[in-house]
C-alpha positions, 0 to 999 in steps of 0.5 A: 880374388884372395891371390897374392895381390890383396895380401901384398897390397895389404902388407905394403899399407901396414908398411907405409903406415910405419913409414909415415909414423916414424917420419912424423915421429922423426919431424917431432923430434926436430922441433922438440929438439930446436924449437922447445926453449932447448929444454934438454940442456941441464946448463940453467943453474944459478945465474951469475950473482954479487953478495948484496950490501946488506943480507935482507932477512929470511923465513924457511918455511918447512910443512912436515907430516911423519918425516921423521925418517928423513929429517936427520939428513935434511933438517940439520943442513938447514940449521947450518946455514952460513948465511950472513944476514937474519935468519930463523926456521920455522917447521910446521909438524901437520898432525904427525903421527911418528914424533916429526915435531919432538925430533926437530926440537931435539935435532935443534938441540944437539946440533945448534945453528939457526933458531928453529920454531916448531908450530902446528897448525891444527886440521885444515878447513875445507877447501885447503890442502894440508900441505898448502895450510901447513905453509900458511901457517909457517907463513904466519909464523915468518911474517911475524918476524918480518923477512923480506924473504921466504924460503919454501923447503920440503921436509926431506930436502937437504941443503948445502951450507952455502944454499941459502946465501946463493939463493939470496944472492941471485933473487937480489942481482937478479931482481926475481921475486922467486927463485927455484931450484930442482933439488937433485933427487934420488937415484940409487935403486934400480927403479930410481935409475931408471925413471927419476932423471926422466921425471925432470927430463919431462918436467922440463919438456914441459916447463922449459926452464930458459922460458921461465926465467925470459921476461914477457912469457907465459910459462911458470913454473917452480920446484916445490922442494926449493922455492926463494919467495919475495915477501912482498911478492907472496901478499901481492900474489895471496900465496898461498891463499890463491893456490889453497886447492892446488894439487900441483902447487909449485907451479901454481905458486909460480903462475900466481907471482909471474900472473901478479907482475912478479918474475920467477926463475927456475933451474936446475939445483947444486947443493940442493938434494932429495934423500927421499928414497923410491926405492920400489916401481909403486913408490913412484909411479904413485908419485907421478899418478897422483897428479899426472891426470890433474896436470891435464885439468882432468879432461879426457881430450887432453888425456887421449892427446897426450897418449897419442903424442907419447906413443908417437914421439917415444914409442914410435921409433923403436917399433919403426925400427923392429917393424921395418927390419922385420918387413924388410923397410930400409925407410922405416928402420933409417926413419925410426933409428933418425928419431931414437937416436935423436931422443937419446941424444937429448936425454944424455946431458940429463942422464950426466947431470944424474952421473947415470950411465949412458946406456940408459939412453936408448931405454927412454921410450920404455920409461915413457912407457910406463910414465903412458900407464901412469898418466891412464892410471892417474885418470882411472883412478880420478874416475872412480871416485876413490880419491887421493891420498897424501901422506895418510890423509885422504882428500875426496877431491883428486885436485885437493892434494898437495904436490909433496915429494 
């Protein structure tokens, strides 16, 4: 009864298993490959555009909470704008703690360029994020110029001289109501190498930006560091009234203008960066944990799904691949080689976008990994109850947190 026949009949089970794993994970790929709006191409940059008659004016809203660290490289750029029509920077110091606010004043000072307004708009009611009552504020303090443009920027992104021009441009050949670019994050540290390109490599899986930019499709999204918002388009949607408790509040804004009849694009930036440094694993994986459960509506049957879906997509292959070498599978290991080679080949023009090497490739399925233990940790933290925290403020509710870079 113990013979050898159960004990092979139970290793040709666990093998059949790995088989059929790898070939699921195989055909998984195939339709992420060709049937998700091609979201692996890194080629959706600014659209083609002609300089308009007359440059319409612009707002450039920037909520700011202890940035000091970062706003010598960022804020300057914003100051020096080429742009050929009206334009005035109105930055938002949100209770700084480290002078964010008497810094802007004296970076204005010493290097000129577009008018800079420095409010404060005092502790946030309830029901409002700080972030999102920062922006409203900023908001106020635009309107009252009259823009028929808003530029919504992040306190550590720098922009190139000719940023605002080509945004313009684009919304007014275009006729979109918001035009966002990705902002080119940081990747200098080991960890920044290793997980930041995979960050917009799975944005964009999720938020494929050629769906974004069709007319007729649901799927909206923006880039909260760079966001160009039709005046008009913002009162027709409330925003940012509409999204006041959004955690993930780019793209919020973006369901709210495309849900109003407006258009949106969304693409990838140049001349648009980050010098927001995660220089440890802890900077980011708090940047992805603090809002990857809410990114699931905080429902434990979407969080079970997408465990099940990543290890089936991203892990299976290689373990098909040990596994079959091991077991003596020639199925397995063709099967899970077929699936990691296509993987990696997806995230190669990501990975020169980011001028990273391309050995980086084949390491996917550890990043996706640790993006796994992130999403589960994000969810164990929403149930505890301890809250979350953003730039030392702590919110009782997970879904009252702004997204901030």
């Amino acid at each position: 009864m113990g013979g050898p026949w159960p004990l092979a009949w139970g290793r040709l089970r666990r093998v059949s298993a790995i088989v059929w794993s790898a070939a699921g994970s195989l055909a998984a790929w195939g339709w992420l490959l060709l049937c998700q709006g091609f979201f692996w191409r890194t080629d959706v940059r600014l659209p083609p555009s002609r300089d308009p008659r007359e440059w319409p004016s612009v707002g450039v809203v920037v909520p700011a909470r202890d940035e000091a660290a970062v706003l010598p490289e960022s804020l300057p750029s914003l100051l020096a704008q080429e742009y050929p029509g009206r334009a005035e920077v109105f930055l938002v110091d949100d209770g700084s703690t480290d002078g964010t606010g008497e810094l802007a004043r004296a970076l204005a000072r010493r290097h000129g360029g577009l008018p800079l307004t420095v409010g404060s708009p005092g502790e946030p009611p309830a029901g409002w994020t700080g972030k999102l009552w920062a922006v409203r504020h900023g908001i106020g303090l635009a309107r009252a110029r009259g823009p028929e443009y808003l530029l919504l920027t992040d306190a550590d992104i720098a922009h190139a001289p000719d940023s605002l021009r080509r945004l313009v441009a684009a919304a007014r050949t275009g006729g979109f109501d918001v035009v966002s670019q990705m902002a080119r994050l940081r990747v200098e540290s080991v960890w920044e190498r290793l997980v930041v390109p995979a960050f917009v490599y799975f944005f964009a899986q999720l938020y494929p930006f050629r769906r974004i930019g069709r007319a007729g499709t649901r799927t909206a999204a923006a880039a909260g560091g760079c966001v160009l918002l039709r005046a008009e388009a913002a009162e027709r949607a409330r925003i940012p009234d509409a999204v006041r408790q959004a955690l993930i509040d780019d793209v919020a804004l973006a369901r709210a203008v495309k849900g109003s009849g407006g258009r949106v694009w969304l693409g990838l930036a140049d001349g648009v960066d980050s010098v927001r440094p995660y220089p440890r694993l802890a900077d980011l994986w708090h940047m992805v944990s603090r809002s990857a459960y809410a990114q699931l509506r905080h429902s434990p049957l979407l969080l079970a799904g997408t465990v099940a879906g990543l290890a089936l997509v991203y892990l299976v292959p290689p373990v098909a691949v040990a596994v079959g070498a091991v077991a003596g599978s020639g199925a397995a290991v063709l099967l899970g080689a077929a699936a990691w080679l296509v993987m990696s080949g997806t995230y190669v023009p990501m990975l020169r976008y980011y001028r990273q090497p391309l050995w980086l490739a084949p390491l996917l399925p550890f990043t996706a990994f640790l993006y796994l233990l992130m999403t589960v940790d994000s969810a164990v933290l929403h149930h505890r109850g301890r809250g979350a925290a953003w730039k030392g403020r702590t919110y009782a509710r997970p879904d009252a947190v702004p997204d901030e870079g």
